[in-house]
N, CA, C and O of each residue as an XYZ file, in Angstrom:
716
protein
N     -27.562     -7.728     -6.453
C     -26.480     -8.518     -5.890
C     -25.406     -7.607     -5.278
O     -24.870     -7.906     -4.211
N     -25.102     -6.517     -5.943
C     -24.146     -5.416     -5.525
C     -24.382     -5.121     -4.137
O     -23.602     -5.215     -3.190
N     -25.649     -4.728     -4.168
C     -26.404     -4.077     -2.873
C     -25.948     -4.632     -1.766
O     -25.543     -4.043     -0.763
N     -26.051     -6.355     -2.049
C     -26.067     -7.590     -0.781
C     -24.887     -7.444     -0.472
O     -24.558     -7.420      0.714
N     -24.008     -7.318     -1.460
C     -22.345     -7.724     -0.480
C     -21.987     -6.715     -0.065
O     -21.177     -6.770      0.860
N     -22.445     -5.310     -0.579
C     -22.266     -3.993      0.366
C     -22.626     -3.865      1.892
O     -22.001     -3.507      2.890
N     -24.169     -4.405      1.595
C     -24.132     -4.761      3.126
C     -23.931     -5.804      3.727
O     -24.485     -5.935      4.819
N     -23.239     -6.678      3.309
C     -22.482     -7.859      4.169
C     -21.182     -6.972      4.729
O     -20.793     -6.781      5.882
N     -20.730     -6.564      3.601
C     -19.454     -6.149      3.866
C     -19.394     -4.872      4.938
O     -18.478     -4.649      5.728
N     -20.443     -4.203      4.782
C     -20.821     -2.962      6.202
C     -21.240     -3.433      7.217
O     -20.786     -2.904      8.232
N     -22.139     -4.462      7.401
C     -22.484     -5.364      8.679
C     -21.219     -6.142      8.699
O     -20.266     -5.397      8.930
N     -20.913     -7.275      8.551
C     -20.022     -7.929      9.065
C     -18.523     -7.393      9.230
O     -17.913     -7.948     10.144
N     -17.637     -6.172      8.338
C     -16.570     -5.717      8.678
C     -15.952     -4.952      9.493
O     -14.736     -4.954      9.687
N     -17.051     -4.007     10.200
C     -16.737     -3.911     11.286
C     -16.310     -4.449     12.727
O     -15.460     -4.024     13.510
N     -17.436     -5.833     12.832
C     -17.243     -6.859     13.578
C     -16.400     -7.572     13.916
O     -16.260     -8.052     15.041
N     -15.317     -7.828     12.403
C     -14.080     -8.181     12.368
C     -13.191     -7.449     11.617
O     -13.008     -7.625     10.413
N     -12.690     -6.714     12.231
C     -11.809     -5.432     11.327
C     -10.687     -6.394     11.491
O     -10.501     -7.127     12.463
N      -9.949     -6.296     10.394
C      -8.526     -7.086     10.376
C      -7.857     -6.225     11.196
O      -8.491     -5.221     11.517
N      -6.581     -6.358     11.688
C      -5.597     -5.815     11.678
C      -5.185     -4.925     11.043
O      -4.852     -3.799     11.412
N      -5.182     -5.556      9.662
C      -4.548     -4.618      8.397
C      -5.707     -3.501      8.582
O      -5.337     -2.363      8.869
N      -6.648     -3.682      8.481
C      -7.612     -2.545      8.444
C      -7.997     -1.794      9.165
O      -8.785     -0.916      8.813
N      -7.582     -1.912     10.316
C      -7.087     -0.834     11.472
C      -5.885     -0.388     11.588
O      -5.767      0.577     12.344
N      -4.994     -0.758     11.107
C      -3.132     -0.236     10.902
C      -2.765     -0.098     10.181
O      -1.638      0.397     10.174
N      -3.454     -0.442      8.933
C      -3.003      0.185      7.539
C      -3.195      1.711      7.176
O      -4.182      2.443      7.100
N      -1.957      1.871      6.999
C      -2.131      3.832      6.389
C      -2.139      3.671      5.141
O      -1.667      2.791      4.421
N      -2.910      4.905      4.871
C      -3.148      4.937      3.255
C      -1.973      6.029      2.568
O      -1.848      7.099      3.165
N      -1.306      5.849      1.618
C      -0.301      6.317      1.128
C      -1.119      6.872     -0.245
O      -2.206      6.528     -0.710
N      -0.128      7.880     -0.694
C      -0.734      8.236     -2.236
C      -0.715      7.048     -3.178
O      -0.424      5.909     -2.813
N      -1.034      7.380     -4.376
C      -1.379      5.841     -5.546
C      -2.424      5.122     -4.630
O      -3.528      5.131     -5.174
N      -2.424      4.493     -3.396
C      -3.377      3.520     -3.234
C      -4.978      3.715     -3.921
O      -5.507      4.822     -4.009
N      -5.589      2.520     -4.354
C      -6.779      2.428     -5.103
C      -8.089      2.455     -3.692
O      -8.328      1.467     -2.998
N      -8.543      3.343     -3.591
C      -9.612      2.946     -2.449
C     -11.049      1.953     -3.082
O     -11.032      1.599     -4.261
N     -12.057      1.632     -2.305
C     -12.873      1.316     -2.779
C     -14.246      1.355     -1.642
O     -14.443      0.458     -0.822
N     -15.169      2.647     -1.799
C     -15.610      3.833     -0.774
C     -17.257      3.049     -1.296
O     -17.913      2.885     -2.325
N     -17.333      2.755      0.100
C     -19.023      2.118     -0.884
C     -19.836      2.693      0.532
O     -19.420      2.689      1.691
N     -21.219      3.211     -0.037
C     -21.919      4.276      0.661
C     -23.358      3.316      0.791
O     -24.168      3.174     -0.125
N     -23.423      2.932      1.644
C     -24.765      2.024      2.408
C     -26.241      2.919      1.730
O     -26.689      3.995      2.126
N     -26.732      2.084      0.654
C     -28.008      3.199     -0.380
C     -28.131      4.130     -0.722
O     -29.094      4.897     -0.735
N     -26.603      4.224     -1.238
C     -26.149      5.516     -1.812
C     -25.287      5.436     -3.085
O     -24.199      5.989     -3.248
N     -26.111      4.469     -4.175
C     -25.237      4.019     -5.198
C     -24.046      5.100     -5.820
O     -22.878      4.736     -5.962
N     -24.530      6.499     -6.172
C     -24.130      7.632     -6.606
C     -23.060      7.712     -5.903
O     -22.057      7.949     -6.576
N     -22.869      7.578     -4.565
C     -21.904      8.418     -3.359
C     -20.774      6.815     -3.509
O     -19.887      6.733     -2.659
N     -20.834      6.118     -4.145
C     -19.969      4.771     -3.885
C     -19.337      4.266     -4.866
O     -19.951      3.541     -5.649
N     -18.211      4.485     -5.014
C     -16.601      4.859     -5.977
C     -15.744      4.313     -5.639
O     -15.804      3.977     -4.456
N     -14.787      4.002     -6.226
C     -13.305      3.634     -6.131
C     -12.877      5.564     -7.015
O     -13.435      6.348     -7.782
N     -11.266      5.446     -6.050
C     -10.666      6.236     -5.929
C      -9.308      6.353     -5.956
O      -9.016      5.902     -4.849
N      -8.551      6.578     -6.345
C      -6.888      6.603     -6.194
C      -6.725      8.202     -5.447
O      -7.372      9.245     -5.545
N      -5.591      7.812     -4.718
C      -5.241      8.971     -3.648
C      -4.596      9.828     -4.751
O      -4.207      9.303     -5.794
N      -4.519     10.712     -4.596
C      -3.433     11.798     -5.485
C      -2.284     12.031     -4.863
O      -2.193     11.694     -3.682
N      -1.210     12.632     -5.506
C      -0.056     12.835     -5.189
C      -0.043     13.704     -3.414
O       0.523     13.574     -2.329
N      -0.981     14.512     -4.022
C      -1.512     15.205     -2.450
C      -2.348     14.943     -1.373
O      -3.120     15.478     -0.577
N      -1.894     13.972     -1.671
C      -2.720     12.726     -0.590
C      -4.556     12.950     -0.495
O      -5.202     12.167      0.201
N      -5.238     14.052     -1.244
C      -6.297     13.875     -1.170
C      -6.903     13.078     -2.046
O      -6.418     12.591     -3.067
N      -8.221     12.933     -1.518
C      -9.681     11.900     -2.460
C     -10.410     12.700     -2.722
O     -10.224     13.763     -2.128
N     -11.631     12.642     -3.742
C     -12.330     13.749     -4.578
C     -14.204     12.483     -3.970
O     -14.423     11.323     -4.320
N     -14.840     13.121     -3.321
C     -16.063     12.542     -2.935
C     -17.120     13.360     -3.460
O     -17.064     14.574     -3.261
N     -18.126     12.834     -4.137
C     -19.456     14.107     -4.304
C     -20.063     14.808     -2.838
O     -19.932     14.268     -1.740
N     -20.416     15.485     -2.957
C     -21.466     16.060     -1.575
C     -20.201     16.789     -0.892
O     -20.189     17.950     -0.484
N     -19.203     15.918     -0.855
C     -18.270     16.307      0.645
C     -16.754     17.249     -0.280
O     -16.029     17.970      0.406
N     -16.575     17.145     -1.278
C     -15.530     17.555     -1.891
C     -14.270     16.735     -2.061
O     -14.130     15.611     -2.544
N     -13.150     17.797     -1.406
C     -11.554     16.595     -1.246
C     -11.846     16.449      0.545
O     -12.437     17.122      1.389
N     -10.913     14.927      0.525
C     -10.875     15.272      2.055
C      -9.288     14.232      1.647
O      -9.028     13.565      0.646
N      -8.496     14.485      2.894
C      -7.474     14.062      3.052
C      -7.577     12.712      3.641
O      -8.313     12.366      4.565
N      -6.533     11.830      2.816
C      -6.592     10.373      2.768
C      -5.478     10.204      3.415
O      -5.736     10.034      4.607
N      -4.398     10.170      3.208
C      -2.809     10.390      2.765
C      -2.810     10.217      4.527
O      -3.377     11.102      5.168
N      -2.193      9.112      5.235
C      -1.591      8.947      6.879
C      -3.134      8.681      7.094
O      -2.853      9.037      8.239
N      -3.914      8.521      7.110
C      -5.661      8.178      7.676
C      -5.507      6.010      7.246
O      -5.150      5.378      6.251
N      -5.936      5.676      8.434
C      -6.337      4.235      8.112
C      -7.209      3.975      7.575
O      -7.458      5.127      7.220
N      -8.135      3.303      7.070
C      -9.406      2.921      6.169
C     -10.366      3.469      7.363
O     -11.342      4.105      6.967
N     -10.196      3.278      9.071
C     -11.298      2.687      9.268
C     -11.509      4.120      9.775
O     -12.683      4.479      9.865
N     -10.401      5.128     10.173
C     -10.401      7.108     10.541
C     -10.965      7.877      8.881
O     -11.444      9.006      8.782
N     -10.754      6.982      7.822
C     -11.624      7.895      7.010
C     -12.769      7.285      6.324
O     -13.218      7.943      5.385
N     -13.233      6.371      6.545
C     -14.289      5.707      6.913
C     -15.372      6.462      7.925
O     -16.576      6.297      7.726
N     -14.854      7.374      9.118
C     -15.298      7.975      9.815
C     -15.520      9.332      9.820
O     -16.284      9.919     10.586
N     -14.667      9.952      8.730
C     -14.627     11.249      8.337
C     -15.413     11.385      7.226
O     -15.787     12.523      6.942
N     -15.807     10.284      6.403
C     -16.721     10.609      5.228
C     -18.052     10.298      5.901
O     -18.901     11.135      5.594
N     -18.607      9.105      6.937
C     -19.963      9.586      7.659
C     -19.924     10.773      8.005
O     -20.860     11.542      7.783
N     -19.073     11.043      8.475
C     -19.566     12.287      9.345
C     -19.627     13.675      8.502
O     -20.371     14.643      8.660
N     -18.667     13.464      7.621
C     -18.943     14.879      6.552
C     -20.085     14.725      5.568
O     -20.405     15.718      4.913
N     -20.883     13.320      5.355
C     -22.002     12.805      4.526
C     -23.157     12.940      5.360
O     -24.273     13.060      4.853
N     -22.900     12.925      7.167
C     -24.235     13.459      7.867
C     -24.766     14.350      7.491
O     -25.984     14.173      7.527
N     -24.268     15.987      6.842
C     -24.289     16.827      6.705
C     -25.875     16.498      5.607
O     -26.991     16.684      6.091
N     -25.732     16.115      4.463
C     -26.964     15.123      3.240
C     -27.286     14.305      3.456
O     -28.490     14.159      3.242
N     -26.686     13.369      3.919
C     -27.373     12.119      4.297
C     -28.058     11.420      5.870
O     -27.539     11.668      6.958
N     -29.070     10.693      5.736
C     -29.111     10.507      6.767
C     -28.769      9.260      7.448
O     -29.109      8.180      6.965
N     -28.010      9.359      8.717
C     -27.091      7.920      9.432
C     -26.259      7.442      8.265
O     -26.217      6.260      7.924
N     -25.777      8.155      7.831
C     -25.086      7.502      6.766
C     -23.740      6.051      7.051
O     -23.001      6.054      8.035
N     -23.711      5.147      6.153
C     -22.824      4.185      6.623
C     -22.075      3.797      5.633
O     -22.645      3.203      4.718
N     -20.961      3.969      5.568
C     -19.769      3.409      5.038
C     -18.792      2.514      4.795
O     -18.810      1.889      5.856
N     -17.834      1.949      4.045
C     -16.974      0.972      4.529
C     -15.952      1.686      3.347
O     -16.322      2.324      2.362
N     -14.704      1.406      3.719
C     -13.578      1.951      3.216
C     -12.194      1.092      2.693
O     -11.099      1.388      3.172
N     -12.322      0.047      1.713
C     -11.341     -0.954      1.746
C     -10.134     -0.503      0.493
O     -10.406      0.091     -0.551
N      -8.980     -0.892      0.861
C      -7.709     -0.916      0.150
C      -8.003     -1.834     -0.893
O      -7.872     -3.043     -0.704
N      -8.404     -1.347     -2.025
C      -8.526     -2.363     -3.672
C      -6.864     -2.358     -3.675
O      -6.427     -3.408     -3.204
N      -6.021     -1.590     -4.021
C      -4.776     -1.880     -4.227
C      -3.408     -1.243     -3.661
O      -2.985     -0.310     -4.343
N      -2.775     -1.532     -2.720
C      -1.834     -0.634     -1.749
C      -0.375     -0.379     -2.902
O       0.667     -0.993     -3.130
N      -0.974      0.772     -3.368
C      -0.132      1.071     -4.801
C       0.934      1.975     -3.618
O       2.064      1.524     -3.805
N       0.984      3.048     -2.508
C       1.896      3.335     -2.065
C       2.967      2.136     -1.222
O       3.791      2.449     -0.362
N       2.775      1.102     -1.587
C       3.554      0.011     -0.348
C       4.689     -0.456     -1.519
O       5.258     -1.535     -1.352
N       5.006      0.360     -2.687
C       5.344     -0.812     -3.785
C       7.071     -0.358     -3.396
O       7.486      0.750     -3.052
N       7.843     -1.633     -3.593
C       9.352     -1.785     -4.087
C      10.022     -2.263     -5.411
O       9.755     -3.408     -5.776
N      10.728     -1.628     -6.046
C      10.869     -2.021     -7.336
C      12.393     -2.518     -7.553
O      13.252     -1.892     -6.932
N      12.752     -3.457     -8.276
C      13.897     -4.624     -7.950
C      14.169     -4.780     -9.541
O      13.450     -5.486    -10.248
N      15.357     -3.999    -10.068
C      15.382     -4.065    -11.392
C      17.245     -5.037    -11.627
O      17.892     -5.482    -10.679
N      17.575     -5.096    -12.765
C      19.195     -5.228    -13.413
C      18.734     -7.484    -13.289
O      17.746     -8.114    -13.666
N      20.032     -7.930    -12.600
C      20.373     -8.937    -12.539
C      19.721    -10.250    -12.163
O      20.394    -11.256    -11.934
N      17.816    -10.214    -12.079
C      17.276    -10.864    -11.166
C      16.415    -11.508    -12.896
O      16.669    -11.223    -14.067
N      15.651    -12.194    -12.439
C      15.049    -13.198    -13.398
C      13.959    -12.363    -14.033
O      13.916    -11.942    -15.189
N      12.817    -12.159    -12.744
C      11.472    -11.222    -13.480
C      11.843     -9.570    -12.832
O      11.368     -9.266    -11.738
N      12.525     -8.788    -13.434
C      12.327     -7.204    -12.402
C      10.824     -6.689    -12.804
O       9.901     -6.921    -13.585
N      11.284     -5.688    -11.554
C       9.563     -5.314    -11.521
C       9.639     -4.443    -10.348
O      10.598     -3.971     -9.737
N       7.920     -4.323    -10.141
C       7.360     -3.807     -8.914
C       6.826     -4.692     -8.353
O       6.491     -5.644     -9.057
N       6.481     -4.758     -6.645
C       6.158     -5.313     -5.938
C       5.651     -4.576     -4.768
O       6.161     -3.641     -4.150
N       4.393     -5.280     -4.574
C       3.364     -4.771     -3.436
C       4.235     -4.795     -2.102
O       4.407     -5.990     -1.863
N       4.735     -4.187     -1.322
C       5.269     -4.434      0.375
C       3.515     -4.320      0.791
O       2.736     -3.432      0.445
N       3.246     -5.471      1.596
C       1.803     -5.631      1.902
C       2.224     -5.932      3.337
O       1.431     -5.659      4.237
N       3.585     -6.554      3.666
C       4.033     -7.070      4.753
C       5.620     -6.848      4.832
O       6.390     -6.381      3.992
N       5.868     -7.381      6.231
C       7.042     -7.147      6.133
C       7.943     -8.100      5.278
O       7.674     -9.289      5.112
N       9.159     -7.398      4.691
C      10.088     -7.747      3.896
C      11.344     -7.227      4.269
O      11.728     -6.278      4.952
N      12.009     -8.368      3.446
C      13.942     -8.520      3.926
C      13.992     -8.421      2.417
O      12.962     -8.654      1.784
N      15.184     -8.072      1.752
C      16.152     -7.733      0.707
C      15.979     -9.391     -0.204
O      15.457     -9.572     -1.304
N      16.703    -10.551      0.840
C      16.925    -11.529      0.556
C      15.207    -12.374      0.356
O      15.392    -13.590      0.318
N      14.002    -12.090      0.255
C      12.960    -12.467      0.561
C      12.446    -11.597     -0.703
O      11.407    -12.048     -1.186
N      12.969    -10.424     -1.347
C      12.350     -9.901     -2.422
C      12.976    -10.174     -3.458
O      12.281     -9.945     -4.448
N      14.309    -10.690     -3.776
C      15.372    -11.226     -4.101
C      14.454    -12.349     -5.063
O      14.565    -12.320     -6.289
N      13.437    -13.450     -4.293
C      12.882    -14.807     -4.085
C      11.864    -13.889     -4.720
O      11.779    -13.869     -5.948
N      11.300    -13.338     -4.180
C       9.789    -12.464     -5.028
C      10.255    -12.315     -7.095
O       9.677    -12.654     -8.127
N      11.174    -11.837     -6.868
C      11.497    -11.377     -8.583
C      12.391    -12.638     -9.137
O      13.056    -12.575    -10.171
N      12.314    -13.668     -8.382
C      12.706    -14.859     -9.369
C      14.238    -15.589     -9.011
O      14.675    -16.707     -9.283
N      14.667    -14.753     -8.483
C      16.015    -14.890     -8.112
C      16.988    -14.398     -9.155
O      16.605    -13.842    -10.184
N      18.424    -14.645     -8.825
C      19.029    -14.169     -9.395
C      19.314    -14.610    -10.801
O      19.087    -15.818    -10.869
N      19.766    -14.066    -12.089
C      20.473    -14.700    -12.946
C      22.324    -15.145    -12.936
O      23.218    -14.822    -12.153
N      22.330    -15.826    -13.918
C      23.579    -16.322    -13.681
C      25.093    -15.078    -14.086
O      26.262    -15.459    -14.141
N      24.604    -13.524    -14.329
C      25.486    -12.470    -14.458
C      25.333    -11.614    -13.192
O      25.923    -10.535    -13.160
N      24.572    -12.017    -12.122
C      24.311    -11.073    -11.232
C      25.330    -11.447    -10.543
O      25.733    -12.602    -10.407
N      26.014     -9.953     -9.848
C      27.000     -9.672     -8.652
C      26.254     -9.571     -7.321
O      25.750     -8.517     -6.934
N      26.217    -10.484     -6.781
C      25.651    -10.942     -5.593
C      26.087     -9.628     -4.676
O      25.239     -8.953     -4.091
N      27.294     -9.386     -4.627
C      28.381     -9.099     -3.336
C      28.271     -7.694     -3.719
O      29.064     -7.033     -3.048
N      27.495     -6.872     -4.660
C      27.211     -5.357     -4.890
C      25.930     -4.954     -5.052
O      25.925     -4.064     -5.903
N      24.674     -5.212     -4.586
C      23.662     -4.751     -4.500
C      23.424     -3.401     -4.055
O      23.692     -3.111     -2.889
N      22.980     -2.597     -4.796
C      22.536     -1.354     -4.432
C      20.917     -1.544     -3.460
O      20.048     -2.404     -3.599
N      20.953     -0.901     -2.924
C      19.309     -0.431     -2.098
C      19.340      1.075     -2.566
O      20.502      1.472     -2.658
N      18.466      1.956     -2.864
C      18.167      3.467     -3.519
C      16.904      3.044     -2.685
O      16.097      2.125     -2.823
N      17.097      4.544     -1.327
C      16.035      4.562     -0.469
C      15.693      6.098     -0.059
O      16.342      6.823      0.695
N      14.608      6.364     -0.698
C      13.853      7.789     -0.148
C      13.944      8.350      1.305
O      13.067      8.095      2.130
N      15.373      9.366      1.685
C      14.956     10.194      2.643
C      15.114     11.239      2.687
O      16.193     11.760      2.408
N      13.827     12.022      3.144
C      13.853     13.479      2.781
C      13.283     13.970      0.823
O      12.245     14.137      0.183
N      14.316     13.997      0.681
C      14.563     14.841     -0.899
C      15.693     14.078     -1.210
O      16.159     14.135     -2.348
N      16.175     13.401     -0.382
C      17.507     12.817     -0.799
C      17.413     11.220     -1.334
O      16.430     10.662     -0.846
N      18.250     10.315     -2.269
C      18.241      9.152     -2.513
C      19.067      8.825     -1.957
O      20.132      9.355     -2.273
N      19.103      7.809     -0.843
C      20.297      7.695     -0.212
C      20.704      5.781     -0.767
O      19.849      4.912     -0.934
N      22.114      5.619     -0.925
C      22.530      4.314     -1.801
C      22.946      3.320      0.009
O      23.764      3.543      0.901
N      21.955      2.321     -0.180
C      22.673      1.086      1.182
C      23.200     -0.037      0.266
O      22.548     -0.594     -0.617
N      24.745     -0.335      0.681
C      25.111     -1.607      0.081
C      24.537     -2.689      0.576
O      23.988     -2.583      1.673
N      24.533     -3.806     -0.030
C      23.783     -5.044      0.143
C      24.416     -5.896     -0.261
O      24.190     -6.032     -1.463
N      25.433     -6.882      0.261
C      25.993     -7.929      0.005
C      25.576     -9.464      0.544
O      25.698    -10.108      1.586
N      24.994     -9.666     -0.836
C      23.960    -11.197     -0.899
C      24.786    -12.422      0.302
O      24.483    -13.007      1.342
N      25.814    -12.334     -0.509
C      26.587    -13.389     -0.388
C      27.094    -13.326      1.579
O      27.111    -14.306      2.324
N      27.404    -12.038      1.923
C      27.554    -12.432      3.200
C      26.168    -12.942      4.156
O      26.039    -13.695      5.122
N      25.203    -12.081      3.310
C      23.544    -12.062      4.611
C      23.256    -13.211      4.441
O      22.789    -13.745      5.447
N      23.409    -14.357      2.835
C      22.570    -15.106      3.422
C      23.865    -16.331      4.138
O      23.523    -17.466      4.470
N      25.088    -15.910      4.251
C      25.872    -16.964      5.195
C      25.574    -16.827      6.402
O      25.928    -17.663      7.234
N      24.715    -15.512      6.790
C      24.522    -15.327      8.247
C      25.707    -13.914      8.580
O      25.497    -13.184      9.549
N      26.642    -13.733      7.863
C      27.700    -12.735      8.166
C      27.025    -11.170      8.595
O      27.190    -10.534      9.636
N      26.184    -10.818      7.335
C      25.971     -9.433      7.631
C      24.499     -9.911      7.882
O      24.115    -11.036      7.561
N      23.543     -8.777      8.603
C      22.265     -8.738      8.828
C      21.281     -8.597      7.416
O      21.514     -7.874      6.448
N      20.311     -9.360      7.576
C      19.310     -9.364      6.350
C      18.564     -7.336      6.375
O      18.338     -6.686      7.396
N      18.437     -7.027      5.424
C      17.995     -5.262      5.313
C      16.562     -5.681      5.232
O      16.154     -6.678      4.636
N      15.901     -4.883      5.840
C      14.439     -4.810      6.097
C      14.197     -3.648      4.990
O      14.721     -2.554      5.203
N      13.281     -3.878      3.597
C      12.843     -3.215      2.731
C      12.029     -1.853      3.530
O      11.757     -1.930      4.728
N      11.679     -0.586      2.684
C      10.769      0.182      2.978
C      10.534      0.568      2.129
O      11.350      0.532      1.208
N       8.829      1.362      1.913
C       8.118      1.433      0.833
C       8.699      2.168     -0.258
O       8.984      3.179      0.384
N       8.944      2.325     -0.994
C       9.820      3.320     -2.177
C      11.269      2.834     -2.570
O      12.077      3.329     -3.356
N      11.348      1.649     -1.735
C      12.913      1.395     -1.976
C      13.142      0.605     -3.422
O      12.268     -0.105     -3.918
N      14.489      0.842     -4.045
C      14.318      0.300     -5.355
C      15.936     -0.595     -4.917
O      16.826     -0.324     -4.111
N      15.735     -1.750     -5.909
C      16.706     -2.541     -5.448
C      17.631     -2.686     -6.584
O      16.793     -3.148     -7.358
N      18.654     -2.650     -7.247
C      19.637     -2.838     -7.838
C      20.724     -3.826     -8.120
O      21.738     -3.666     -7.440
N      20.730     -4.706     -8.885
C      21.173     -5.841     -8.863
C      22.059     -5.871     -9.990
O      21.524     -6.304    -11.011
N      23.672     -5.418    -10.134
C      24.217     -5.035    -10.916
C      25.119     -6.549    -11.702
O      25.857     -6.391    -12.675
C-alpha cells in the first residue's frame, strides 16, 4: 500500500505542483518527508538542522536550508544518479517547523503557531484565543529577529483594530507579547 501512494504521489505531484510547493522555502526545524521511487532504504523523513543541512544515505549532507521542495527534489535525483538508476523522487513539507510565531502573556491559549500563510498581529491575536480579561491591549510587544539583534515593535490593539494604526504583518520567528 506504501508503495501505491508513493507512486501516486510521484506521478500525479508533479502534474500539479501547488504553489506552496514551488515557493515554499525550506527553513531549519522543518520536518521533510523524502520518498525515493523503489528505493524503500533511500526514503525518510528528515528535520533540517540548525545548519540548514539534511543527512541522505548514498549522497551524504546536502543543503536544504533556502531550496524549495521541488530544487531539492532535483538535487537528490541527480546526486542519487550517481547509484541509482533514473532515479525519482518527491520531496514534501510534513511540518513547516521554521514558519512558527509564538504569542505568549495575556491571550487565552499561548503558544506556537505554524505561519503557513500570510498573517496580521490582529489575526494571530484570534489564532491563540483572544485576549483575556487582564490583557493591555494598547502595549503589545512584537520581539522580531534582525540580524543578531531582537528588535521590540509596539503594537497597539486598540488603535489597529479602530482602523487608526495599520494592522503588522507577522514574520517567521516573531514572538508576540501580550502584557
Amino acid at each position: 500500500m506504501r508503495k501505491a501512494l508513493i507512486f501516486i504521489a510521484m506521478v500525479l505531484l508533479p502534474l500539479n505542483l501547488s504553489a506552496d510547493n514551488s515557493s515554499y522555502i525550506i527553513g531549519e526545524s522543518d520536518i521533510l518527508e523524502i520518498s525515493v521511487w523503489g528505493e524503500q532504504t533511500l526514503s525518510r523523513q528528515v528535520t533540517v538542522r540548525a545548519d540548514g543541512l539534511i543527512s541522505m544515505p548514498l549522497i551524504g549532507e546536502l543543503q536544504a536550508n533556502g531550496k524549495t521542495p521541488v530544487n531539492l527534489q532535483k538535487e537528490i535525483e541527480q546526486s542519487l544518479s550517481k547509484f541509482v538508476r533514473d532515479p525519482k523522487c518527491v520531496v514534501i513539507v510534513i511540518e513547516p517547523k521554521s514558519k512558527r510565531i509564538f504569542i505568549n502573556g495575556q491571550v487565552t491559549t499561548p503558544g506556537q503557531f505554524i505561519l503557513d500563510s500570510e498573517l496580521y498581529i490582529s489575526q494571530a491575536i484570534s489564532l491563540a484565543g483572544g485576549f483575556t480579561e487582564w490583557a493591555d491591549k494598547g502595549s503589545i510587544t512584537i520581539l522580531r529577529t534582525q540580524g543578531d539583534k531582537r528588535i521590540p515593535i509596539k503594537a497597539d490593539m486598540n488603535k489597529i483594530l479602530k482602523g487608526k494604526k495599520p494592522d503588522i504583518k507577522l514574520m517567521p520567528g516573531d514572538t508576540i507579547v501580550v502584557p
